[in-house]
C-alpha positions as CSV (number, residue, x, y, z in Angstrom):
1,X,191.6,86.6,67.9
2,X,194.2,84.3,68.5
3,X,196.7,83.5,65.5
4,X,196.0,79.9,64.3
5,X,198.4,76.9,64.9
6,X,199.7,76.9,61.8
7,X,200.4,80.1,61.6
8,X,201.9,79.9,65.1
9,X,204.3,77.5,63.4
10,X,205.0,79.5,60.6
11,X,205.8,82.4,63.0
12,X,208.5,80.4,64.4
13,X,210.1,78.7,61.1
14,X,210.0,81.7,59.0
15,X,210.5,84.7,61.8
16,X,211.5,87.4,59.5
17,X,207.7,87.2,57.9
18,X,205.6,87.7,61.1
19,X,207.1,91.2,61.3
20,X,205.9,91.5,57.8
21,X,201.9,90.2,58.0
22,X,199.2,92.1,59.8
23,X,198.1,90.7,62.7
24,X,194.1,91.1,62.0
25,X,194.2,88.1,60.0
26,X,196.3,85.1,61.9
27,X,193.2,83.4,62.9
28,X,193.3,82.5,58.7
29,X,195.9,80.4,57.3
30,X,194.8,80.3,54.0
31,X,195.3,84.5,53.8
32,X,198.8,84.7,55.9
33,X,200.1,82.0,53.6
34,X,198.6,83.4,50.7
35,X,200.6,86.5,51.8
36,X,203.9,85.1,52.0
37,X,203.8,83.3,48.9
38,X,202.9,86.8,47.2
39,X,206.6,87.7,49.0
40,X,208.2,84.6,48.1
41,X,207.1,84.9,44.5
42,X,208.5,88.6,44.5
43,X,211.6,87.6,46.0
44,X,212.3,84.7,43.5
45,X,211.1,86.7,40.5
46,X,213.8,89.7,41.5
47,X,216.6,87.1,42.3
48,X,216.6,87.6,45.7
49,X,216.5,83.6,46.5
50,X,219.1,83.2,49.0
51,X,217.3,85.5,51.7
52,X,216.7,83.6,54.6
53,X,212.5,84.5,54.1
54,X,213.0,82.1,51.2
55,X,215.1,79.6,52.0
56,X,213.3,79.2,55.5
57,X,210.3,79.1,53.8
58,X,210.6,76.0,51.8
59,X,212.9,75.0,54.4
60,X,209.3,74.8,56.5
61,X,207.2,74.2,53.4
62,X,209.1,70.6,53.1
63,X,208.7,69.6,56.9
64,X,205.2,70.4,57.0
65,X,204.5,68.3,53.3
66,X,206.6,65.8,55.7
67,X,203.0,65.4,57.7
68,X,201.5,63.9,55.2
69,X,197.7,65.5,56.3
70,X,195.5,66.8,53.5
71,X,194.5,69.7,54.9
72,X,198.3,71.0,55.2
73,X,198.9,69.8,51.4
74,X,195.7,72.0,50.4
75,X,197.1,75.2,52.4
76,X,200.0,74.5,50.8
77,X,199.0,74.0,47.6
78,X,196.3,76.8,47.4
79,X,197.9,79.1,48.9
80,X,201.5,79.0,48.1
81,X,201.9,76.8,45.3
82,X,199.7,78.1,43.0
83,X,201.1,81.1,42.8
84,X,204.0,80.0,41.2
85,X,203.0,77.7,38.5
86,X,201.8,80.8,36.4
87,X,206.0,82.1,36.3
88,X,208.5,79.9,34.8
89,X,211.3,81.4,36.7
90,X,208.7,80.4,39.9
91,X,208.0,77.2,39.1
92,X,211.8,76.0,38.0
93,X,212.6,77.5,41.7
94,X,210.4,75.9,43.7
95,X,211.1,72.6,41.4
96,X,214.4,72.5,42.4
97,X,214.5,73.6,46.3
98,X,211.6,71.4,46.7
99,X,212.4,67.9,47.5
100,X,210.9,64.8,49.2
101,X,207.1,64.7,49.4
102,X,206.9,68.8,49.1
103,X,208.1,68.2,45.5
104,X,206.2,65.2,44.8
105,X,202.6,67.0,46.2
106,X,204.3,70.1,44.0
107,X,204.7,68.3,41.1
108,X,201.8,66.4,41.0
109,X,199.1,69.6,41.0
110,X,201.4,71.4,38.9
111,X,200.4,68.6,36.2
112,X,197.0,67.3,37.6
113,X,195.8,70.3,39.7
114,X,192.9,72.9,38.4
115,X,195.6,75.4,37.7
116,X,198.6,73.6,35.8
117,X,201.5,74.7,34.5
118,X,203.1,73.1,31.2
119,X,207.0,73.8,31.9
């Protein structure tokens, strides 16, 4: 199957990842993304934040929260941001690479969301 358009766009963002994802399942956004925020949330929790798989990601995460369409906020959201609420050291991360409307979606599920985080 052909890899979906957002992950397409991913591919070309964040290159260093598509070398990292098995192909099987680009057709689904919500698993490659789910995937590279299990890689970004390893890389931030072992310090490693200034590889360009993280920075580039965000770096992508902000332009596409920049689109303002729901159904990239809920990929987004589901699939990346999530994941970091649970780890402080996550959270305070994303909270301050974020900016813009990325932060502002982050923000508000982090408080309002069905999985919060109280840091």
């Amino acid at each position: 199957m052909e890899a979906h358009p957002l992950v397409i766009r991913l591919y070309e963002n964040v290159p260093m990842f598509e070398s990292s994802f098995e192909k099987p399942y680009q057709e689904l956004p919500h698993v490659v993304f789910g995937d590279l925020g299990l890689q970004l949330h390893d890389k931030i929790i072992n310090g490693d934040v200034d590889c360009d798989l993280v920075v580039k990601s965000f770096d992508f995460f902000t332009q596409l929260s920049l689109e303002n369409l729901s159904h990239i906020d809920e990929l987004l959201v589901v699939s990346i941001y999530e994941g970091f609420y649970y780890s402080k050291v996550c959270n305070d991360f994303a909270r301050s690479i974020l900016s813009g409307r990325a932060k502002e979606l982050y923000e508000y599920c982090m408080i309002n969301g069905s999985i919060q985080s109280f840091y």
